[in-house]
C-alpha positions in Angstrom: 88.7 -13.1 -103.0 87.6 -12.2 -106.7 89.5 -14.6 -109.2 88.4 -16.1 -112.9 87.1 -19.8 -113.2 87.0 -22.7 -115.2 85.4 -25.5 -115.7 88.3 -28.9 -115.4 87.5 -32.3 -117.1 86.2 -33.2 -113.7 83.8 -30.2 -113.6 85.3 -29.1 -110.4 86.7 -25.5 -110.5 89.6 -24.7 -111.5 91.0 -20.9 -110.8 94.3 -19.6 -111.7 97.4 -18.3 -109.4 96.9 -16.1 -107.3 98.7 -13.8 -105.3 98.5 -12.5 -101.9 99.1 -9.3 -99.7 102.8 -9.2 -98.4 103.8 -12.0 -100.9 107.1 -11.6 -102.7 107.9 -13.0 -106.3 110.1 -14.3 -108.6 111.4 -12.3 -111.4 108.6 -15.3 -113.4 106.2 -14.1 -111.2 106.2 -17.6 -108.5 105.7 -17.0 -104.9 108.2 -17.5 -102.6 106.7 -19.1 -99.3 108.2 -19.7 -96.2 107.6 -22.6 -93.3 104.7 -24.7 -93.9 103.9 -23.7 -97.0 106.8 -24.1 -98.4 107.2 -27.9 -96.9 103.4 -29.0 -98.4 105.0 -27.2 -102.0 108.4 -29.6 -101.4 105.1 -32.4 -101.2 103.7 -31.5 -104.4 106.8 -31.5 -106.0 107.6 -34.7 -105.2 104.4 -36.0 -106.2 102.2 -36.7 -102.7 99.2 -34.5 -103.5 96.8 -35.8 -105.9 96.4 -32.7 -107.7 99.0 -29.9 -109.1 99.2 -26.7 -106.9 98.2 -25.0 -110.5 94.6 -26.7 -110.4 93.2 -25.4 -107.1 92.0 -22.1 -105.4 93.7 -20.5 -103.3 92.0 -19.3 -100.0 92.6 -17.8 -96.7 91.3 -18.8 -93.2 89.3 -15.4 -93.3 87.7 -17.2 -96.4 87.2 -20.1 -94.9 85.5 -19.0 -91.6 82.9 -17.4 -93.4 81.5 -21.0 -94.7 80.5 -22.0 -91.1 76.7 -22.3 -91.7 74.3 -25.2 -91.6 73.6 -25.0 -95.0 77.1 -23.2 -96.2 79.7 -25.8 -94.7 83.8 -25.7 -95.9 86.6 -27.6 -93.8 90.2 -27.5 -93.9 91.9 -31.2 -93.9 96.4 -31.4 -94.6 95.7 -27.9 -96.0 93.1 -28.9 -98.6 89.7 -27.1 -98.4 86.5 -29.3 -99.0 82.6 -27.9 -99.4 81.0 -30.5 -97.7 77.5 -28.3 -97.7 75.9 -30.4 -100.1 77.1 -33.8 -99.1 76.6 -33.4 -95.5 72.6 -35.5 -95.2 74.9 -38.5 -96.7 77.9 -38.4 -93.8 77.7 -41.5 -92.4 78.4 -39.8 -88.6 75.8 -37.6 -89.3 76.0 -34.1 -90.6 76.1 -32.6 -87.5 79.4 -33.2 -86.7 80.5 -31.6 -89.9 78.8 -28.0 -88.8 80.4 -28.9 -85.6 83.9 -28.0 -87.2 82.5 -25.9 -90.3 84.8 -23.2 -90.8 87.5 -25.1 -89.0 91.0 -26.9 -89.5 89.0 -30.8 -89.7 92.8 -32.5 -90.0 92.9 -34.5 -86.6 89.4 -35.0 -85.7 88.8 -36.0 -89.1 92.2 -38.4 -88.5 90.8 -39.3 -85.4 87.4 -40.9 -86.4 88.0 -42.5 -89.5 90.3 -45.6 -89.0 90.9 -45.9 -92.7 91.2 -42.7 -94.2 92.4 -43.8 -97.5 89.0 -45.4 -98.1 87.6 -41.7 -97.1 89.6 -39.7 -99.0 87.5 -41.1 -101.8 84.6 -39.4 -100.6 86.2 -36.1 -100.5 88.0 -36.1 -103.2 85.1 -34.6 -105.5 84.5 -32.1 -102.5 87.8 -30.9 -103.0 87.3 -27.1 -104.0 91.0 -25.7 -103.3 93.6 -25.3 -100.4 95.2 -22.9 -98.0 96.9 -20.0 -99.4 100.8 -20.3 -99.4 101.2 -17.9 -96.3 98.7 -19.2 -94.3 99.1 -21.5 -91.3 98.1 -25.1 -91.8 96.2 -24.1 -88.6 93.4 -20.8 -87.3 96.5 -18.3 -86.3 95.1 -18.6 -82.6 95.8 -22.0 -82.4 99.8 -23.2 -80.5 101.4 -24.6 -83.9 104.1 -26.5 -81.8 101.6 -28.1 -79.7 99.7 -29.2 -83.2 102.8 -30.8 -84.5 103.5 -32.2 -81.4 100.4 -34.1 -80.9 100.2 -35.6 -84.8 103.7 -36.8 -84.1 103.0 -38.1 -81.2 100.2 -39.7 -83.3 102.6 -41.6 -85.7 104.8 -42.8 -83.4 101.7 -44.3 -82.0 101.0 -45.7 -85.2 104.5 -47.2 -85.6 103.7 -49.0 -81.9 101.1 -50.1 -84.1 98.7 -49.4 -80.8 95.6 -49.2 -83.1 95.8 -53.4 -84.0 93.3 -55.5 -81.9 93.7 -58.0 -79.9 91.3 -60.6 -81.0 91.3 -62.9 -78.4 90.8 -60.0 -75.8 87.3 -59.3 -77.1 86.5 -62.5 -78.1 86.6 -63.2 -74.2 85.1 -60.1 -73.8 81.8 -61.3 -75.9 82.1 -64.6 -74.6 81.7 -62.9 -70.9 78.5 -61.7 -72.0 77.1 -64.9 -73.9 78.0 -67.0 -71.2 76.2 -64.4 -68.6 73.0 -64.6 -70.5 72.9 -68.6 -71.0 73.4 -68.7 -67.5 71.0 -66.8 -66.3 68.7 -68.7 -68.6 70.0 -71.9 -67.0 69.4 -70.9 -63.2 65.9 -70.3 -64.1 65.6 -73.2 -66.2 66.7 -75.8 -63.4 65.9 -73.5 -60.0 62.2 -72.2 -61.7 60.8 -68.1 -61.1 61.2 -67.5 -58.0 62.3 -64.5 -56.3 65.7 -65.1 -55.3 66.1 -66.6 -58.8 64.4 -64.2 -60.2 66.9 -61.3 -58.5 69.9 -63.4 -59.0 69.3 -63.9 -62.3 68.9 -60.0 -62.7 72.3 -59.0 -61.7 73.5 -61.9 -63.8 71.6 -60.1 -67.0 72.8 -56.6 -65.9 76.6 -57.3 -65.5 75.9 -58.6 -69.0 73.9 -55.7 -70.0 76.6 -52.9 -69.1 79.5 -55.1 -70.5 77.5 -55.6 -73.4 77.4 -51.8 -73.6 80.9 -51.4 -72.9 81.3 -54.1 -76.3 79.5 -51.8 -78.3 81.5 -48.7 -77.6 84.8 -50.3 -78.9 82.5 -51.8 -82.7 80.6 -48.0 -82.7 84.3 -46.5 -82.8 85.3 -49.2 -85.1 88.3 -49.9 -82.9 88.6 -54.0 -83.2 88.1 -55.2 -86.9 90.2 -54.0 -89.8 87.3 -53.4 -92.0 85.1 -50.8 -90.9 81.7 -52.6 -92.3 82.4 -56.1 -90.0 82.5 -52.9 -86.9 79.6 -51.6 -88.5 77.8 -55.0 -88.4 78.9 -56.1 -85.3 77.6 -52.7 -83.8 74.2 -53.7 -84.9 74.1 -56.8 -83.5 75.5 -55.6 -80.0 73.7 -52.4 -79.3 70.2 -53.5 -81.3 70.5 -57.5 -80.6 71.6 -57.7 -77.3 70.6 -54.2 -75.8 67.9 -53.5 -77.6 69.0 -50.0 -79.0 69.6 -48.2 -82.0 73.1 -48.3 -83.5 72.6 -44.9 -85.6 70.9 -43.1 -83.0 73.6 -44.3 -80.5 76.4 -43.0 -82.9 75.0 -39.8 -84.7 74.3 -39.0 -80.5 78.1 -40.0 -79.5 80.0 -38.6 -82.6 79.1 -35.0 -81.5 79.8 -35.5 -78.3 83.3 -36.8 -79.1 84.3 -34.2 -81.5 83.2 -31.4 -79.0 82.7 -32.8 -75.8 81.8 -30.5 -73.0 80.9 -27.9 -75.7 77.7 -26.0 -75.5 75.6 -27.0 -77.0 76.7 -28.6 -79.5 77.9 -31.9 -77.3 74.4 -33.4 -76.9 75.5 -35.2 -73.5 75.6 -31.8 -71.4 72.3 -30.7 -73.1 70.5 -31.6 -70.2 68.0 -28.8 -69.5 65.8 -28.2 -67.7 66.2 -31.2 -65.6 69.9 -30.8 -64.9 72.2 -27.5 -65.4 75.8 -28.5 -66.0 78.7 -26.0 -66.1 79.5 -22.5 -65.0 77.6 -20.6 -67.6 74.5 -22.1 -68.2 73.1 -22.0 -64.7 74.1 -18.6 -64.7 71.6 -18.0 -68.5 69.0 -19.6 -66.4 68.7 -17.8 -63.6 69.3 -14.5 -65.5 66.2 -15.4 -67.0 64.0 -16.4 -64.3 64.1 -20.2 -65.6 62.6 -22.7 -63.1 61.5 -25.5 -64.7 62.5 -27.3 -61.4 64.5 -26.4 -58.0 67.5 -26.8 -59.2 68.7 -25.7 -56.3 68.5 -29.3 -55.1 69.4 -31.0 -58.7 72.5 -32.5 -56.5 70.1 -34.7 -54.6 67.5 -35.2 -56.9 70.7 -36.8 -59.5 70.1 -39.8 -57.1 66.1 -40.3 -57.6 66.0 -39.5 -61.1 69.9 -39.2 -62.7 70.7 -42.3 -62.3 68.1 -44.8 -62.4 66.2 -43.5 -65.2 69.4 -42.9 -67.6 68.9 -46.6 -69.5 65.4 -47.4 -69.0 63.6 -44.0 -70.2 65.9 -41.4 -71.5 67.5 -43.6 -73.8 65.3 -46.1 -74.4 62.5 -43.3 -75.5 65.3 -41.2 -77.0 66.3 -44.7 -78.9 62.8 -45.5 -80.1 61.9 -42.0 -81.1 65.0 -41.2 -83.4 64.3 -44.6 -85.2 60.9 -43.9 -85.8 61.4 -40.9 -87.0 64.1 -41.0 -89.0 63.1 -44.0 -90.1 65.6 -46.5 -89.5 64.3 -49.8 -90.4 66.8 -52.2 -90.1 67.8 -50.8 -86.5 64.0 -51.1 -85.9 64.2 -54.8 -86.9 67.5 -55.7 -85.0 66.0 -54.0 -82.0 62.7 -56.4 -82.6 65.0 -59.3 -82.5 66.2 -57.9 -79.0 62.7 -58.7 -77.3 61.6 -61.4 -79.5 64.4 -63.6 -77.6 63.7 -62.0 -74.8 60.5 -63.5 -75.1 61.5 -67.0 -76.4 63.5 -67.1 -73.2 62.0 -65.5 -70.8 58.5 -65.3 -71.8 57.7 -69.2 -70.6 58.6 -68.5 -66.9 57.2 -64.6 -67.0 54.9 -64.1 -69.4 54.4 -61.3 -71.8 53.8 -58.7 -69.4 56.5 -60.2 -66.4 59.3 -60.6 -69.2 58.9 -56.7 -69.8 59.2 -56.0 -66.1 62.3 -58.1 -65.8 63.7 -56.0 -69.0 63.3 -52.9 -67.3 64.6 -54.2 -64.5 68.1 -55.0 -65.8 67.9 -51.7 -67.3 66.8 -50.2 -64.2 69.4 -51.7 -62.5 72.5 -51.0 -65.4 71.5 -47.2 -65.3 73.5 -46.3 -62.2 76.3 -48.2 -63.3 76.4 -46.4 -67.2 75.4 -43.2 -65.4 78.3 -43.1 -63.0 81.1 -44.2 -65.6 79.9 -42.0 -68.3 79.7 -39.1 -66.4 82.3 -39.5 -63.7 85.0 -38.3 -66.4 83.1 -35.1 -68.2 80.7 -33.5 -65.8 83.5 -32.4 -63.1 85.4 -31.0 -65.8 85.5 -27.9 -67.8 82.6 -26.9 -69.9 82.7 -23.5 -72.2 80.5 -22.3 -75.5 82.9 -23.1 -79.0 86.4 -21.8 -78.6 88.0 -23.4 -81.6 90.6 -25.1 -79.9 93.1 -27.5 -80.8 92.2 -31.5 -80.6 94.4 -32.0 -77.9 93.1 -29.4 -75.9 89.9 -29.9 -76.3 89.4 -33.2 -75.3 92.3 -32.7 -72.3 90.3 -30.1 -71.0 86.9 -31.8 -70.8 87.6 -35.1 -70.1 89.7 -36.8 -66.9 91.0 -40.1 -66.5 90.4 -42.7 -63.3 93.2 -44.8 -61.8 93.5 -48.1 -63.0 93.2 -51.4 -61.9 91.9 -54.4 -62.9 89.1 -54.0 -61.3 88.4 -50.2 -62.7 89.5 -51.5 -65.8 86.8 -54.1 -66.1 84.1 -52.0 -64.3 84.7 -49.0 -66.9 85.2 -50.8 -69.7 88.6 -49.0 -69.6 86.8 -46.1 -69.8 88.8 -45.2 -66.6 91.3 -43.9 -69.7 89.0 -41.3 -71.0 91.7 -38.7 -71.8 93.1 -41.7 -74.1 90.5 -42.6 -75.6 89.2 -39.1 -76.7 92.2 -38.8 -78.1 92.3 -41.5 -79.8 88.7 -42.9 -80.4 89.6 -45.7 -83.0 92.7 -47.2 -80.7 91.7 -50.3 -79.3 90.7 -50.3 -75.6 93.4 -52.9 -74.3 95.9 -50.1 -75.2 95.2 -47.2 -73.6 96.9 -47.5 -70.6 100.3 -48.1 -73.0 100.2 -44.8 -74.5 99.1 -42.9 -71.2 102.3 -42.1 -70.0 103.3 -40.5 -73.8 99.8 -38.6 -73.3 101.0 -37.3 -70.2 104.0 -36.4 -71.2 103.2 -34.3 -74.0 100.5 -32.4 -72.1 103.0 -31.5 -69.4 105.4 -30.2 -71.6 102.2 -28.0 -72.7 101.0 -26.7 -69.6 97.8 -29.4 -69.7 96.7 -30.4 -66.8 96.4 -34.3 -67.0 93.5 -35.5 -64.4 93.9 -39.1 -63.2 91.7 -39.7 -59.6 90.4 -42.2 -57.9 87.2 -43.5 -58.9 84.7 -43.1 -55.9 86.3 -39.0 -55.6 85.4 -39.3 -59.5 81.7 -40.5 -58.6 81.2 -37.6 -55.5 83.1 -35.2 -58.2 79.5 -35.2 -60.2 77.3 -34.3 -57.0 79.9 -31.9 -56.2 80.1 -30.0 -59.9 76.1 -30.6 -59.9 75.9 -28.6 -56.0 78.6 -26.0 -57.4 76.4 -25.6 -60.6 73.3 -25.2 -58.5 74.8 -22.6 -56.3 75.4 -20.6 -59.2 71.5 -20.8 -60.5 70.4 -19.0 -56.9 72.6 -16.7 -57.3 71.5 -15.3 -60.9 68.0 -16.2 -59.6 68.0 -14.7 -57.0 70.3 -11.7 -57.0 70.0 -10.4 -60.6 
């Protein structure tokens, strides 16, 4: 679209009316719009946007999909258009989700992540570069409008529940679980010395801490229990780095993508698993066109158990952990994650020693990786997985994730995780609320032809062998017959 510029106040630019193909006019020469367009006008008139309709650029989603680059980066948010290209290294979730939706209508997943998004429109405001043309769709065109509307209202009723406000005391017994788990364990050892059956008891003791703990982190990392996101932020680093001995930024620049896009090739890092694991229908099918074999993965089903799950904690994210913070240079990560085996040591280290308080580390993470493996991946890898189709934010996350049925037990065991489809959905919401806003979830995806999955949890846990054995399958056959 060619159109003169100006320079405003602000030096942001500042183009003239335009019109458009198909548009009709006024005998003063104003558009007249129709449906959504002509509701976000009634807005402006009554003083909601920030700026007049007169001081921004006009531009169509043709426009718009064209700035979907790494280094060429526009999203559409309520109709307004940012260019987030140059600001992108700064995004505090990293700038990868922001390619992730370059191009893209942003509104929910950008209403999704950010628990206070008055605070962030601050940001954006001096990436503001125009807004959608008056006959274009708040929405791509391929996208089910009435199933967009539906969802965001379904969002503020939500809201009005007031289902994103967290209960204190629940996670203040939830952190007291895990303090009292780790004093105790210190105590047995204290009073009943090193032994092996100490030593073993004492081991569960630190892991049911350890994947609670992790669980505990998920809810600050989403900054889903304090009002203010920086008491999250700095609870966050004390959970993941101080008790787990992780990094808080590598943890969430990892899980941010996967949230946004989950089950989304590639750009959800957790299904990136090659070339130990192929996931999915159509990446098996890429590697055996090609005549990839790192490995048999013919037997990838079987050799989940051997390597899958007990090396999940202890070496692919631990190593994944240390190397992003060395690289990247996180320091203060790097000192919280210190203060993680400096108590270790202080604790541990006059019944062990150096070298047998390491080994007991590694063996409460040896020991939490089945248990994170299975819950993380019970919900995603069974489910569908596809290269970028642009889909709504309802679909998208209905689609690739499935919830498990609850009980107290599942609820505790999953860190009400067993609600996955809820808490995609709504990442921020508080975990003790999930299973209130299920049946509305539900609801809405039936009268959208979604199909909800709720299972039980050990069919959940054979589901991954069984998507892993189906995957394999189709590997030989591309292998084998192409």
């Amino acid at each position: 679209m060619k159109f003169e510029e100006k320079c405003g106040d602000n030096g942001s630019l500042v183009g003239r009316n335009q019109s458009y193909p198909g548009e009709k006019h006024q005998p003063k020469g104003k558009p007249i719009t129709n449906g959504e367009a002509e509701f976000y006008a009634k807005q402006e008139a009554n003083g909601k946007c920030s700026m007049p309709r007169k001081s921004l650029n006009m531009y169509t989603w043709q426009e718009i999909q064209r700035h979907n680059q790494e280094a060429d980066q526009w999203l559409v948010i309520n109709r307004k258009v940012y260019n987030v290209s140059s600001w992108a290294d700064r995004h505090p979730g990293g700038r990868r989700v922001l390619n992730h939706y370059a191009g893209e209508d942003a509104t929910d997943v950008f209403r999704a992540m950010h628990p206070e998004p008055d605070i962030v429109q601050l940001y954006l405001k001096p990436l503001l570069i125009g807004e959608l043309a008056p006959g274009e769709h708040s929405q791509e065109r391929h996208k089910n409008s009435q199933l967009v509307k539906d969802f965001q209202e379904l969002r503020r009723i939500i809201e009005s529940m007031n289902m994103f406000h967290a209960n204190m005391g629940f996670f203040f017994l939830h952190f007291a679980q895990i303090l009292i788990l780790e004093v105790l364990a210190w105590l047995i050892l204290y009073h009943f010395g090193s032994g092996w059956p100490v030593t073993i008891f004492i081991s569960f003791l630190l892991t049911i801490s350890q994947a609670q703990s992790s669980f505990l982190q998920h809810d600050v990392g989403h900054l889903s229990i304090f009002k203010k996101s920086k008491w999250n932020h700095v609870m966050h680093k004390f959970v993941m780095c101080h008790l787990k001995g992780l990094s808080a930024n590598w943890w969430n620049y990892r899980h941010f993508q996967h949230h946004v896009k989950p089950n989304i090739y590639p750009k959800d890092p957790d299904i990136d698993m090659g070339p130990l694991f192929l996931l999915g229908d159509s990446q098996p099918v890429k590697y055996g066109k090609k005549k990839i074999k790192y490995i048999n993965y013919e037997k990838q089903h079987l050799y989940f158990y051997m390597v899958g799950l007990p090396l999940l904690m202890p070496v692919y994210f631990n190593l994944q952990s240390m190397q992003v913070m060395y690289l990247r240079g996180y320091w203060v990560d790097i000192a919280w994650v210190s203060s993680f085996y400096i108590r270790y040591f202080i604790t541990f280290g006059p019944y062990y020693g150096i070298f047998g308080t390491v080994l007991l580390i590694y063996l409460v993470k040896f020991l939490e990786s089945p248990w994170i493996a299975y819950v993380t991946q019970m919900s995603h890898i069974p489910m569908r997985m596809s290269t970028e189709e642009n889909r709504d934010w309802l679909s998208t996350q209905v689609l690739a994730t499935c919830n498990i049925e609850q009980s107290f037990f599942n609820d505790w065991f999953t860190g009400h995780l067993n609600f996955q489809i809820e808490h995609h959905l709504f990442p921020t919401m508080p975990r003790h609320n999930y299973h209130k806003v299920a049946p509305l979830v539900r609801s809405l995806c039936v009268k959208h032809g979604l199909q909800y999955v709720n299972k039980p949890m050990l069919k959940a846990f054979g589901d991954i062998v069984r998507a892993l054995k189906k995957s394999a399958a189709l590997w030989v056959d591309a292998y084998y017959k192409t």
